[in-house]
N, C-alpha and C positions, 0 to 999 in steps of 0.2 A: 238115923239110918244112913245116911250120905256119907257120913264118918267114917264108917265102917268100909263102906263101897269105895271111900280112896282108900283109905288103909290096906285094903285088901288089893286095889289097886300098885302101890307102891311094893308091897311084897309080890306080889306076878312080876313086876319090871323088874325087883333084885333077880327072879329067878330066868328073868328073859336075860337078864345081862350076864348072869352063870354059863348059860346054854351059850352067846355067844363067843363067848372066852375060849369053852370049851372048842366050840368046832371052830374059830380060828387056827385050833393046831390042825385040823383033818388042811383046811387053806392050805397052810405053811408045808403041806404034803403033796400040793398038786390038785385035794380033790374040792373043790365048790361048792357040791350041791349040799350036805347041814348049812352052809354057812348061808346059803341063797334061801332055807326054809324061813329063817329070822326075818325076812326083808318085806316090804310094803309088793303086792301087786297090782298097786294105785300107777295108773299116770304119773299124777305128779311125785313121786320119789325120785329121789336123784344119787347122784353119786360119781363121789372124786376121787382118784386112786392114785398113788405115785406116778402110774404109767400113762398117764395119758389124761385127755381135758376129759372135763365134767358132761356125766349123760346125766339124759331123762327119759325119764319112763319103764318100767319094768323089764322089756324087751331088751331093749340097749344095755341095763345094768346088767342082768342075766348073763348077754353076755360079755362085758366089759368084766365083771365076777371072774367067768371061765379063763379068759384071758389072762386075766393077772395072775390066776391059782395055779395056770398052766407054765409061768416063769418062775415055781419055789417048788421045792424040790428035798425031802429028809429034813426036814423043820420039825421045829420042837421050840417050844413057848417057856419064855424062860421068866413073862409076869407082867403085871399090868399098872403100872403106878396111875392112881385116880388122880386125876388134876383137878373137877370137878365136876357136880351134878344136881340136876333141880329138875324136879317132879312137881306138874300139877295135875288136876283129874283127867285130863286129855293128849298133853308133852309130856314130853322129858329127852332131857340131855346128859350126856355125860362127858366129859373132855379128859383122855389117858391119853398115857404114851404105853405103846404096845411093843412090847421088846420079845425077841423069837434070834434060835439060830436056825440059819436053810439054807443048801446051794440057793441062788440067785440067779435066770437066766444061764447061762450057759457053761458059769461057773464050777470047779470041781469041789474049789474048799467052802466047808460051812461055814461063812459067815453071822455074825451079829448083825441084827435087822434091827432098827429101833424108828418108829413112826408119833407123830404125832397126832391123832384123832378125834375127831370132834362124830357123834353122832345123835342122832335127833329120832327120836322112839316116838308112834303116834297110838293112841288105844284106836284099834280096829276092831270091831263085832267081838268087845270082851278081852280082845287079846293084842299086848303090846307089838309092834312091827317096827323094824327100822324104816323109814322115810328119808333120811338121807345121813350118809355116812361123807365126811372129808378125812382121806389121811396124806398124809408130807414126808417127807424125811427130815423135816424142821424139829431137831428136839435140842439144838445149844443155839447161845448167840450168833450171829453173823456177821459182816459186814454192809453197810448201806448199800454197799457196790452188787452184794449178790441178787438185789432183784432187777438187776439191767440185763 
C-alpha cells in the first residue's frame, strides 16, 4: 500500500512541476498571483530571486514574488532544461535552467532571460508546495573574480 501512495505521490509533483512551468509564463507577464498559489504558506519557506537577498516566511516571499513579476513585462517561455531531480515520500527537488524572453525592468526590447534554479517541493496536507525556490543568472562558466 505505501508503494502505491509514493507512486501516486511522485505523479502529483510531475503534475505540480507542469503547473509551475506553466504559470511561469503568466510571471514573465507581470502577473504573480498562479505562480504564488504553487508556494508553501509555511514560515519557514524561503526564497531567492535575482533581485534581491533571500526572505523568509510567506509574507515577505508573497511579496518579494510581486516585485520581481512587476519588473518582466511581454514574456513568453521559451523551455526548461531539467538539470536534475529526486523525489522522496516528503521532498523533492529539481535543479533547471528556466529560459523565457520579456522586457526586463525598464527596458523596451524583449530580451532572453535565462536563470539557474534550484527548488525544493515539501508534500503538505496531500499536496506538493514549493518551500524554497533559489534562481541566478548563473547558467555559463565564470571567472574566480566574479564573486568579489
Amino acid at each position: 500500500m505505501e508503494d502505491i501512495s509514493k507512486m501516486a505521490g511522485v505523479e502529483e509533483l510531475d503534475h505540480v512541476i507542469e503547473q509551475y512551468h506553466l504559470v511561469a509564463g503568466e510571471f514573465i507577464k507581470g502577473n504573480a498571483e498562479p505562480y504564488k498559489e504553487l508556494f508553501s504558506r509555511r514560515e519557514d519557506m524561503s526564497l531567492a530571486n535575482p533581485f534581491g537577498p533571500p526572505v523568509r516566511g510567506w509574507d515577505e516571499a508573497a511579496q518579494t514574488m510581486e516585485r520581481a513579476a512587476s519588473r518582466y513585462r511581454d514574456g513568453e517561455i521559451v523551455g526548461f532544461e531539467n538539470v536534475a531531480k529526486y523525489v522522496t515520500s516528503e521532498l523533492a527537488y529539481i535543479v533547471e535552467v528556466e529560459r523565457y524572453r520579456a522586457r526586463v525592468g525598464g527596458g523596451e526590447d524583449i530580451t532572453p532571460v535565462a536563470l539557474r534554479v534550484t527548488s525544493i517541493f515539501r508534500l503538505e496536507e496531500g499536496t506538493w508546495k514549493i518551500v524554497h525556490r533559489h534562481a541566478d543568472p548563473i547558467t555559463t562558466p565564470r571567472p574566480a573574480e566574479s564573486v568579489i
